[in-house]
Biopython code that builds the backbone (N, CA, C, O; Angstrom):
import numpy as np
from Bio.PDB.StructureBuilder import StructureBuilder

atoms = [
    (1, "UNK", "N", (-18.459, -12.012, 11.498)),
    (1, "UNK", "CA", (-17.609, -13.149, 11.187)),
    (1, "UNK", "C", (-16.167, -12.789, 11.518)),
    (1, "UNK", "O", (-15.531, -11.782, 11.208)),
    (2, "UNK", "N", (-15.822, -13.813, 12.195)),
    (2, "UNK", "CA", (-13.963, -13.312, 12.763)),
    (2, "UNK", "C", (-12.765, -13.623, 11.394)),
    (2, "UNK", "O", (-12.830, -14.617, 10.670)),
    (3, "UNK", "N", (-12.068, -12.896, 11.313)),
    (3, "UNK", "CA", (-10.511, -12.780, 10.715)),
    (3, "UNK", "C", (-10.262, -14.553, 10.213)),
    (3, "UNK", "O", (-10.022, -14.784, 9.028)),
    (4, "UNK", "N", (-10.336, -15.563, 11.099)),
    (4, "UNK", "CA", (-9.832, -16.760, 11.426)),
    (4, "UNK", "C", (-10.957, -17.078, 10.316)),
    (4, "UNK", "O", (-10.610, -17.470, 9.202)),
    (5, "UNK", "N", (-12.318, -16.897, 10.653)),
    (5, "UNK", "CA", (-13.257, -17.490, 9.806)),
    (5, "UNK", "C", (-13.438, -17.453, 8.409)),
    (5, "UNK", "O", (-13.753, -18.412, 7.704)),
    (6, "UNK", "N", (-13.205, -16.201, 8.016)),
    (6, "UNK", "CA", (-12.842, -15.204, 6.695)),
    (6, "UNK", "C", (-11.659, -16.627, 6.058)),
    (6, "UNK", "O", (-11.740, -17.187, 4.965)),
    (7, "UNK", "N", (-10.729, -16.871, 7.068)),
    (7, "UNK", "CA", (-9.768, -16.817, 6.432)),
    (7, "UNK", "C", (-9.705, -18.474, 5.989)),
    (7, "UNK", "O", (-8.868, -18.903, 5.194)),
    (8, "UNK", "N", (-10.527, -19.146, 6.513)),
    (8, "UNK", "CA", (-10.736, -20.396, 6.364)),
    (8, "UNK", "C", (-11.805, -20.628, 5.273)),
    (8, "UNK", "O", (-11.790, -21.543, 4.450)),
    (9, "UNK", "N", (-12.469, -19.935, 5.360)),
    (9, "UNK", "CA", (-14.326, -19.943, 4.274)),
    (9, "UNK", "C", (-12.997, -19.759, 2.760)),
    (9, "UNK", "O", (-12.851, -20.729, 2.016)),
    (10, "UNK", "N", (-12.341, -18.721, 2.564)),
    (10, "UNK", "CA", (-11.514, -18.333, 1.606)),
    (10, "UNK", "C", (-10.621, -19.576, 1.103)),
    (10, "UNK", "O", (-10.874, -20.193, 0.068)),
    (11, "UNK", "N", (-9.506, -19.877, 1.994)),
    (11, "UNK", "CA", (-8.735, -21.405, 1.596)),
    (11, "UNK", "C", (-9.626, -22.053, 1.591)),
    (11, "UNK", "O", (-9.227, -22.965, 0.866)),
    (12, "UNK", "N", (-10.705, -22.329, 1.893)),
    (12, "UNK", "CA", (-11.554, -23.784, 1.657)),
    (12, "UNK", "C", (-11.917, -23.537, -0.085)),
    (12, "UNK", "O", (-11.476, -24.322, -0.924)),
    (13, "UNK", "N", (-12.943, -22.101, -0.533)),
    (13, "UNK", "CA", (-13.529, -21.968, -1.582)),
    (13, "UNK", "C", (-12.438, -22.259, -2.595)),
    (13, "UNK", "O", (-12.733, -22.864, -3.625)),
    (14, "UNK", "N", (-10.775, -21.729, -2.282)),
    (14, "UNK", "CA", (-9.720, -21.493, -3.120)),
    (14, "UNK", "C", (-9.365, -22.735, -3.559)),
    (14, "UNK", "O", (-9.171, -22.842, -4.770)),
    (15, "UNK", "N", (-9.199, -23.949, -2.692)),
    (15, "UNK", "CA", (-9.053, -25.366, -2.417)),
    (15, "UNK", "C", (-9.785, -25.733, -3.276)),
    (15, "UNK", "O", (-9.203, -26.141, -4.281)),
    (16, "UNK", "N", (-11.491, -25.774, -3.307)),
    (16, "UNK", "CA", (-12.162, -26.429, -3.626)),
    (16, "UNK", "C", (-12.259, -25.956, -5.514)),
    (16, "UNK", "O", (-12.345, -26.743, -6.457)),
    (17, "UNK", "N", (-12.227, -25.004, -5.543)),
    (17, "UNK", "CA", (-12.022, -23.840, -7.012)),
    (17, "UNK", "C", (-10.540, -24.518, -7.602)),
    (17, "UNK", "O", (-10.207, -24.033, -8.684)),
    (18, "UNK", "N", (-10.007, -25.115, -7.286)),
    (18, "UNK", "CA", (-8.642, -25.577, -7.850)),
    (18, "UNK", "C", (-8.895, -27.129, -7.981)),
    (18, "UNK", "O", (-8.412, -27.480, -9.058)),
    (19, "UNK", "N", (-9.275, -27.851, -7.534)),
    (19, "UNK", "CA", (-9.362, -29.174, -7.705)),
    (19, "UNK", "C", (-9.141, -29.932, -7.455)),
    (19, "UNK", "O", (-9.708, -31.006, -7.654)),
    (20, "UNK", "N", (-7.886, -29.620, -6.713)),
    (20, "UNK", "CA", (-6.846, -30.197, -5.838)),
    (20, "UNK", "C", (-7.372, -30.708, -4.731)),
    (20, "UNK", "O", (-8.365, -30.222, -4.188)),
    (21, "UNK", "N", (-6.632, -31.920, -4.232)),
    (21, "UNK", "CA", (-7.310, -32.652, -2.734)),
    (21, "UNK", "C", (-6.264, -32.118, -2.367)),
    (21, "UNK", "O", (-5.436, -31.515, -3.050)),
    (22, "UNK", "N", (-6.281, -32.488, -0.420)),
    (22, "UNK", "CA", (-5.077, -31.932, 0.242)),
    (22, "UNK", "C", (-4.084, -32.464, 0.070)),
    (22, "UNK", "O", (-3.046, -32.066, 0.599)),
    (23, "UNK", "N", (-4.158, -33.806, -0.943)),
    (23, "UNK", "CA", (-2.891, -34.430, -0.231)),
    (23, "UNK", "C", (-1.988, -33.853, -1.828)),
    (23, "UNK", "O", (-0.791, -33.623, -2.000)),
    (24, "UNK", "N", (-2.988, -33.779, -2.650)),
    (24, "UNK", "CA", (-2.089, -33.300, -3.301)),
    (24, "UNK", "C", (-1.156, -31.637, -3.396)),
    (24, "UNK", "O", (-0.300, -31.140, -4.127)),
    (25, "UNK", "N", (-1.920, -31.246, -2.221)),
    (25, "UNK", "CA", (-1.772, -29.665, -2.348)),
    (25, "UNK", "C", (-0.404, -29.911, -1.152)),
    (25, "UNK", "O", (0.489, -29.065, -1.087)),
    (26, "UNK", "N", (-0.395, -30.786, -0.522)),
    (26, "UNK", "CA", (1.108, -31.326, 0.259)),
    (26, "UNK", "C", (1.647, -31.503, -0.757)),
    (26, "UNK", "O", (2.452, -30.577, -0.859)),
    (27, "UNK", "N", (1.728, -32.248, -1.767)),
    (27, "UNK", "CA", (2.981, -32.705, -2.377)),
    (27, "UNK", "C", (3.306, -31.073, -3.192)),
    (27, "UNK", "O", (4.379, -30.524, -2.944)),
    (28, "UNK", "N", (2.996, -30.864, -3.487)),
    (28, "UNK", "CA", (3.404, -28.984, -4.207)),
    (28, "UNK", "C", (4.187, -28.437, -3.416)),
    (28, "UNK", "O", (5.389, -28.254, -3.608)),
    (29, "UNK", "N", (3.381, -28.055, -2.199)),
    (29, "UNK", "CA", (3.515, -27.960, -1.256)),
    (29, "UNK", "C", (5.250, -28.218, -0.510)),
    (29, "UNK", "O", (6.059, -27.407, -0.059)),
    (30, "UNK", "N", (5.285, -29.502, -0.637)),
    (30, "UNK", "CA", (6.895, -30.201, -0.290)),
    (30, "UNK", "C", (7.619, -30.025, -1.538)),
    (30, "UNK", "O", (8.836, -30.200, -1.475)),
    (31, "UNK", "N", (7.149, -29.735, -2.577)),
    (31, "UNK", "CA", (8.358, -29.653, -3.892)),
    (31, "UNK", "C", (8.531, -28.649, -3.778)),
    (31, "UNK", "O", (9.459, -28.390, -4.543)),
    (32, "UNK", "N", (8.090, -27.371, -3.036)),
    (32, "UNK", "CA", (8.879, -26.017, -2.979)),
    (32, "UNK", "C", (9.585, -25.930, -1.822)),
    (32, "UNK", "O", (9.817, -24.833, -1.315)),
    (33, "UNK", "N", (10.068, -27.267, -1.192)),
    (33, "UNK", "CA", (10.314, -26.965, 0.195)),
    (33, "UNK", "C", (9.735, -26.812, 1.805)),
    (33, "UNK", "O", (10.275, -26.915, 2.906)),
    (34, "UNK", "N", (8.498, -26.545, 1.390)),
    (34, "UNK", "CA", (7.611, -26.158, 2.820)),
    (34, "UNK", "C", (6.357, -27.279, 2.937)),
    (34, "UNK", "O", (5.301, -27.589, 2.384)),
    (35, "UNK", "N", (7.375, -27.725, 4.237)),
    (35, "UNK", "CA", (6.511, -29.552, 4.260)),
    (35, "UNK", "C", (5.203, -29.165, 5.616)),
    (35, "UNK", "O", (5.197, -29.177, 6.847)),
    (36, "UNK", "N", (4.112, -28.816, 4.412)),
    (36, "UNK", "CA", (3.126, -28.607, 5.480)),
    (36, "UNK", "C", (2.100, -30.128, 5.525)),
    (36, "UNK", "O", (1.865, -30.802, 4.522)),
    (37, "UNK", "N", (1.456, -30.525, 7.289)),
    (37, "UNK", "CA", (0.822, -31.949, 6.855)),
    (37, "UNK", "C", (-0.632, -31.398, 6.220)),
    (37, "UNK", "O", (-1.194, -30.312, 6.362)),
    (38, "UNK", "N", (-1.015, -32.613, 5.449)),
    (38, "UNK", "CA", (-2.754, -32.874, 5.337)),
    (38, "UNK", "C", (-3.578, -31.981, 6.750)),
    (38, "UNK", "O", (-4.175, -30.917, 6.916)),
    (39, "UNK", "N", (-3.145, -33.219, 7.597)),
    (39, "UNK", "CA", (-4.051, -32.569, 9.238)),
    (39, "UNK", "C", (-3.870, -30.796, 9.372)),
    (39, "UNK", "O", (-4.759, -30.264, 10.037)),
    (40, "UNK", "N", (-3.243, -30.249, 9.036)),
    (40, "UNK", "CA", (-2.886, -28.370, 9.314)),
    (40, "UNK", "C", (-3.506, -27.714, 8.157)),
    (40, "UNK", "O", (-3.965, -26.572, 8.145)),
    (41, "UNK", "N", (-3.466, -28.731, 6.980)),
    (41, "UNK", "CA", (-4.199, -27.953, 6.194)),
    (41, "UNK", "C", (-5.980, -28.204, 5.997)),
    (41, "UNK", "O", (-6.830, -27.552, 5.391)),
    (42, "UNK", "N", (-6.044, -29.436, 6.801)),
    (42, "UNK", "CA", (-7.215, -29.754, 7.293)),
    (42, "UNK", "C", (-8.107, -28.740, 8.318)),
    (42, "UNK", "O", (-9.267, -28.327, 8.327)),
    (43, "UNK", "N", (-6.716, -28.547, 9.317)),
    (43, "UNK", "CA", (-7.432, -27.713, 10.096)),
    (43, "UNK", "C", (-7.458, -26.203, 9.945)),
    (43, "UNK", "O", (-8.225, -25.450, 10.546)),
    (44, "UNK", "N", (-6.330, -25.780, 8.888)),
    (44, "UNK", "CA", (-6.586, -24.419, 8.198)),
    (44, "UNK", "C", (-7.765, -23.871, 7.521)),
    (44, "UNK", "O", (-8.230, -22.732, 7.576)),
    (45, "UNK", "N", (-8.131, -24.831, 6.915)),
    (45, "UNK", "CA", (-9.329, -25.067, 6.070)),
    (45, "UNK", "C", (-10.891, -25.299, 6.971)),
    (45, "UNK", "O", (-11.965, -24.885, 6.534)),
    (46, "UNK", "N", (-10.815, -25.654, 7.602)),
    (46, "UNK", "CA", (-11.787, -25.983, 8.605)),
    (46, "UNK", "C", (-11.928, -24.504, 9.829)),
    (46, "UNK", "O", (-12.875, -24.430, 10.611)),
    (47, "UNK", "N", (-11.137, -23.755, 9.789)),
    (47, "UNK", "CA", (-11.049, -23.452, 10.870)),
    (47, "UNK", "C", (-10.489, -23.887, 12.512)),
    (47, "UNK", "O", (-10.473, -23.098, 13.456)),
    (48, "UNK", "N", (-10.187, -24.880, 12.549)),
    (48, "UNK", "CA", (-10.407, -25.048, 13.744)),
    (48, "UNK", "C", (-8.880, -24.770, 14.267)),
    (48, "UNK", "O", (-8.622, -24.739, 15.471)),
    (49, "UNK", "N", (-7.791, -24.549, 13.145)),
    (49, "UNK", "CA", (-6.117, -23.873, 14.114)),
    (49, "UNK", "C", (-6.354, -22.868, 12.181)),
    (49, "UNK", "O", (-6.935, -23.008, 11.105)),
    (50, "UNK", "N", (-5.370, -21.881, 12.945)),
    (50, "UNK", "CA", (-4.928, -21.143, 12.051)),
    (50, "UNK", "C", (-3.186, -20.677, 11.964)),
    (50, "UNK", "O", (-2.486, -20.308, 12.907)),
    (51, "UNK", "N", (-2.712, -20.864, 10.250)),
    (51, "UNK", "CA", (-1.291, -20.189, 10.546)),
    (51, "UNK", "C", (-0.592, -19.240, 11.241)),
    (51, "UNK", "O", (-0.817, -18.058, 10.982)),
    (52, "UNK", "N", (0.261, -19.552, 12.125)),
    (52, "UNK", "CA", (0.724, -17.659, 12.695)),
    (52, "UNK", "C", (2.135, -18.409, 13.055)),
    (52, "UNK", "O", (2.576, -17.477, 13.728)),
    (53, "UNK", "N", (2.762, -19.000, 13.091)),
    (53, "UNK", "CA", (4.113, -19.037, 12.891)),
    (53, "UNK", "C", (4.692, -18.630, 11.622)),
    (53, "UNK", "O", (4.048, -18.658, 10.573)),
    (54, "UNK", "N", (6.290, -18.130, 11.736)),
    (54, "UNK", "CA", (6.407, -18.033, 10.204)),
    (54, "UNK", "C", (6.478, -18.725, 9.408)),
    (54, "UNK", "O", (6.241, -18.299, 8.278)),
    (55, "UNK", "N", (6.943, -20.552, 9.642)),
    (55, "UNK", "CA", (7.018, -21.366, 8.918)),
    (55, "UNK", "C", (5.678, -21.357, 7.907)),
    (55, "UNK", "O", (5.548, -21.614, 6.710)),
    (56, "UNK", "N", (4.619, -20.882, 9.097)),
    (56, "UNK", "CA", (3.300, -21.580, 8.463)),
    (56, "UNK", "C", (3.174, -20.529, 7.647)),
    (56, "UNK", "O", (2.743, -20.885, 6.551)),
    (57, "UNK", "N", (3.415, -19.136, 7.746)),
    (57, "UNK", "CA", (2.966, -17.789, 7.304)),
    (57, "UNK", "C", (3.654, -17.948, 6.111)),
    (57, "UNK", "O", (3.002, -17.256, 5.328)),
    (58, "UNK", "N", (4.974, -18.652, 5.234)),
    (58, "UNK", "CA", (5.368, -19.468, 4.449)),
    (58, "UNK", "C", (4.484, -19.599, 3.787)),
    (58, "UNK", "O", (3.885, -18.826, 3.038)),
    (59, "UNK", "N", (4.286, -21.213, 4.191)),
    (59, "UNK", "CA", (3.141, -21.938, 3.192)),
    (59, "UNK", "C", (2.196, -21.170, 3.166)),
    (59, "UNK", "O", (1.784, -21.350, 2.020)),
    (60, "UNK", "N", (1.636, -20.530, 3.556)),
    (60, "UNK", "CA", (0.273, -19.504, 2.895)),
    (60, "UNK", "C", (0.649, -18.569, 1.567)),
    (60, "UNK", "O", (-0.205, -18.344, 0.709)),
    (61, "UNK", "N", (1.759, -18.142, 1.493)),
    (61, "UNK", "CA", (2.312, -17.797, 0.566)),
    (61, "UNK", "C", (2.560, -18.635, -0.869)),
    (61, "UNK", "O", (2.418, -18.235, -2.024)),
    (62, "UNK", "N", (2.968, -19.906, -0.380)),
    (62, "UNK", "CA", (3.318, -21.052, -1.199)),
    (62, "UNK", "C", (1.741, -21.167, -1.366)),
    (62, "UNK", "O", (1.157, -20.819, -2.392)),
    (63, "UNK", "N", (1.354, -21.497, -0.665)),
    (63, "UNK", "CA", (-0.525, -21.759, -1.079)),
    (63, "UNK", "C", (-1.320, -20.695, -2.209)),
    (63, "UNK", "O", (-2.283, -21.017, -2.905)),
    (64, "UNK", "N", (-0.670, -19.401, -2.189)),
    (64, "UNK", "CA", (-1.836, -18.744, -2.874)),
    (64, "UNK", "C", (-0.995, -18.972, -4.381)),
    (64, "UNK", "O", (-1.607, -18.889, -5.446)),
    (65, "UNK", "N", (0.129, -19.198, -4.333)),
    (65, "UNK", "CA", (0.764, -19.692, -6.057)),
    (65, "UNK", "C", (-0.122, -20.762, -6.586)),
    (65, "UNK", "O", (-0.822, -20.861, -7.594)),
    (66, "UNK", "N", (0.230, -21.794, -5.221)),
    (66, "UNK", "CA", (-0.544, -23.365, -6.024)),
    (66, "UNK", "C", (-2.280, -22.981, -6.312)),
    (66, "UNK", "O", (-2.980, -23.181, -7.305)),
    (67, "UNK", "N", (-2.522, -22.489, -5.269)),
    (67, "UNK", "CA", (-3.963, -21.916, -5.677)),
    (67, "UNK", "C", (-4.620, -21.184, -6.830)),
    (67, "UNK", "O", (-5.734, -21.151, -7.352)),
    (68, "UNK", "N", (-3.298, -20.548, -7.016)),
    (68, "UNK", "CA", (-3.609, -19.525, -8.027)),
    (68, "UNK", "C", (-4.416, -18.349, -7.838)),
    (68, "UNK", "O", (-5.119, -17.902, -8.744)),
    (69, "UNK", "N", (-4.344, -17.844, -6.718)),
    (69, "UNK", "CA", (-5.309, -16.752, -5.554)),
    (69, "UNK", "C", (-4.102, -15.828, -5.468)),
    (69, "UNK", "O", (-2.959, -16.225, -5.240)),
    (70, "UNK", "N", (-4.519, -14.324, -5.707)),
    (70, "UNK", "CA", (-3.419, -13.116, -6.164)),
    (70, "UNK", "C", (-2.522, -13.110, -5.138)),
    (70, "UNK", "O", (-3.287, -13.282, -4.189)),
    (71, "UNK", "N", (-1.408, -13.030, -4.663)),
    (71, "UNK", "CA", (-0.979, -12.665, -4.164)),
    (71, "UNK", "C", (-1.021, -11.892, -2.524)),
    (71, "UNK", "O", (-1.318, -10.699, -2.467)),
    (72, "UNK", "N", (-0.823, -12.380, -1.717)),
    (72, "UNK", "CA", (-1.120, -11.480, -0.216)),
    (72, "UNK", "C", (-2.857, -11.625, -0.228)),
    (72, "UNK", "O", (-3.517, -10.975, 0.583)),
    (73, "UNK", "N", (-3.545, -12.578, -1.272)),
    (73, "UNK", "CA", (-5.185, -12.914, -0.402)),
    (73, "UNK", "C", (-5.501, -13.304, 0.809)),
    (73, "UNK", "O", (-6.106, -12.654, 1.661)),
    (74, "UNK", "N", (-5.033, -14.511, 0.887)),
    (74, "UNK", "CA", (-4.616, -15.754, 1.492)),
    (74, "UNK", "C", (-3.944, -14.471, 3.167)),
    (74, "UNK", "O", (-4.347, -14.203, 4.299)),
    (75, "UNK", "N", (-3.163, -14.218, 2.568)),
    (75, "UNK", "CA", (-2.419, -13.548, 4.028)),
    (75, "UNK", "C", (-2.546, -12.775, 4.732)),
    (75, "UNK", "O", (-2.186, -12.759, 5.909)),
    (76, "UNK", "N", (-3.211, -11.803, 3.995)),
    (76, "UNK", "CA", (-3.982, -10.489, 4.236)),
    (76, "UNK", "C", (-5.021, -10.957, 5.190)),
    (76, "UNK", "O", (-4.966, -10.182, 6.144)),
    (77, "UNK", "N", (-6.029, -11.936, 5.415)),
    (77, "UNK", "CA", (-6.856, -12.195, 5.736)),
    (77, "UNK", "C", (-6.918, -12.471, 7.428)),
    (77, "UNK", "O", (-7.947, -12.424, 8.101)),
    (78, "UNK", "N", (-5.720, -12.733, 7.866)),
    (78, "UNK", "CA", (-5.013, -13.690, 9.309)),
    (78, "UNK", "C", (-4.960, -12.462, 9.777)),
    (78, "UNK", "O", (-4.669, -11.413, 9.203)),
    (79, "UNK", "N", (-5.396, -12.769, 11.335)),
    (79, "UNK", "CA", (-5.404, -11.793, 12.506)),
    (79, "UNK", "C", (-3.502, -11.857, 12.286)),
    (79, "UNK", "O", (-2.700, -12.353, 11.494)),
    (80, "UNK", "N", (-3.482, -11.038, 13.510)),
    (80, "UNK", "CA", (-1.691, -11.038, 13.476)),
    (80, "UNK", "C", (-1.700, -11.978, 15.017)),
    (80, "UNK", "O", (-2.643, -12.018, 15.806)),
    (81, "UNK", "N", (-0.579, -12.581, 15.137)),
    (81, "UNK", "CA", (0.009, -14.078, 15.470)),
    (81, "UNK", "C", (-0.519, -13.522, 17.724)),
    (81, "UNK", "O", (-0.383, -12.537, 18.449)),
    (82, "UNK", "N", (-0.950, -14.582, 17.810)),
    (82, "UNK", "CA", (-1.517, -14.327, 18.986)),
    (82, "UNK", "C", (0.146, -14.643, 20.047)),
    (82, "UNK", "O", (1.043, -15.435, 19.755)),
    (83, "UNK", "N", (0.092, -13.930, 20.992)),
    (83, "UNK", "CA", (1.724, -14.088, 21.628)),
    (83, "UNK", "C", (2.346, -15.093, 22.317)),
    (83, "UNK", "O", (1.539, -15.569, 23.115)),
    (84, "UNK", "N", (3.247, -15.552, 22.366)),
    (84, "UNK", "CA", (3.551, -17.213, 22.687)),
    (84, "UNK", "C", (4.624, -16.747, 23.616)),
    (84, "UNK", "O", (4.966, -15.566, 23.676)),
    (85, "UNK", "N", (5.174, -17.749, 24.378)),
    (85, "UNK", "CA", (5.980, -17.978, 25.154)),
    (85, "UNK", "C", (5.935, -17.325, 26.951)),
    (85, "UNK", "O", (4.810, -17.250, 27.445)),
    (86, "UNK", "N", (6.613, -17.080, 27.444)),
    (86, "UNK", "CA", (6.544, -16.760, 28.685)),
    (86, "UNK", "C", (6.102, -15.443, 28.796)),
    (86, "UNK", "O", (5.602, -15.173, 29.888)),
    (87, "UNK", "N", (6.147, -14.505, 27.933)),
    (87, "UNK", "CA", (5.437, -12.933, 27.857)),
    (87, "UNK", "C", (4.117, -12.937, 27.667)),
    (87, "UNK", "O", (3.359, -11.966, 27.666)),
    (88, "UNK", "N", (3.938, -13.755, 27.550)),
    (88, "UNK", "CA", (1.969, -14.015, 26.981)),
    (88, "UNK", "C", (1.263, -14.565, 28.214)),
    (88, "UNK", "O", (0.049, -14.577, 28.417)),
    (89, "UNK", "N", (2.325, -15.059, 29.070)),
    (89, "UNK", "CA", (1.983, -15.723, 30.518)),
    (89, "UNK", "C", (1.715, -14.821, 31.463)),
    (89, "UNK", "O", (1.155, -15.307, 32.446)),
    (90, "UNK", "N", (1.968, -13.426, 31.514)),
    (90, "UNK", "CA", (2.471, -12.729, 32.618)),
    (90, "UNK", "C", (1.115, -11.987, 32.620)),
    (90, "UNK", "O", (0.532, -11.664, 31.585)),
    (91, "UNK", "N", (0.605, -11.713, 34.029)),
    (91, "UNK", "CA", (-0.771, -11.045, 34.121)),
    (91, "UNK", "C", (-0.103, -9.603, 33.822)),
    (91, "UNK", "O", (1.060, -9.243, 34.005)),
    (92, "UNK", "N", (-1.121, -8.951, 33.346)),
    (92, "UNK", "CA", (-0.828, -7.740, 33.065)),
    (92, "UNK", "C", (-1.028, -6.754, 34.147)),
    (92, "UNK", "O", (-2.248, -6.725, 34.306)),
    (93, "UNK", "N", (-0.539, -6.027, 34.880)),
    (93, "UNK", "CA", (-1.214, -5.084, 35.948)),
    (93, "UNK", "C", (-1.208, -3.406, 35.648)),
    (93, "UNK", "O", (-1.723, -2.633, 36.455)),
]
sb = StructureBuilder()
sb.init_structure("model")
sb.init_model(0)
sb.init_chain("A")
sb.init_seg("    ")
for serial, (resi, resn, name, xyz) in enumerate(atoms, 1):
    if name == "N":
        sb.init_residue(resn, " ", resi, " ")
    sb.init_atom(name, np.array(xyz, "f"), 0.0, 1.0, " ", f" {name:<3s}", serial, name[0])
structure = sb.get_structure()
């Protein structure tokens, strides 16, 4: 099972163990400042995108409070941030 998968099976069980729908886990969410949408945490939860910006690497933080999941669970779990921009473009030789 991959890092990404781990890390989604986990926020989903944490999600679902709290009670909380997403939309309310946005509004928490935006009262600490970090305006993450429904759809990201949809697809956090699902698997199908995962956090790796820092904004997002943020709200995962903010997430394991509202969750109530110890500290660095939630974060610990994420591959490290796959490489973006024009350096990630360049064939390697």
């Amino acid at each position: 099972m991959s890092s990404a998968t781990v890390f989604a099976d986990t926020l989903r069980s944490a999600i679902f163990t709290s009670g909380l729908s997403l939309d309310r886990i946005q509004v928490r969410l935006q009262e600490r400042g970090v305006p993450v949408s429904v759809t990201a945490l949809s697809y956090w939860q699902s698997g199908k995108r995962q956090p790796e910006r820092q904004r997002s690497l943020h709200a995962v933080l903010a997430l394991e409070q509202i969750l109530d999941v110890p500290t660095g669970s939630l974060l610990s779990l994420l591959p490290p941030p796959r490489p973006r921009g024009i350096a990630s473009r360049r064939e390697v030789c």
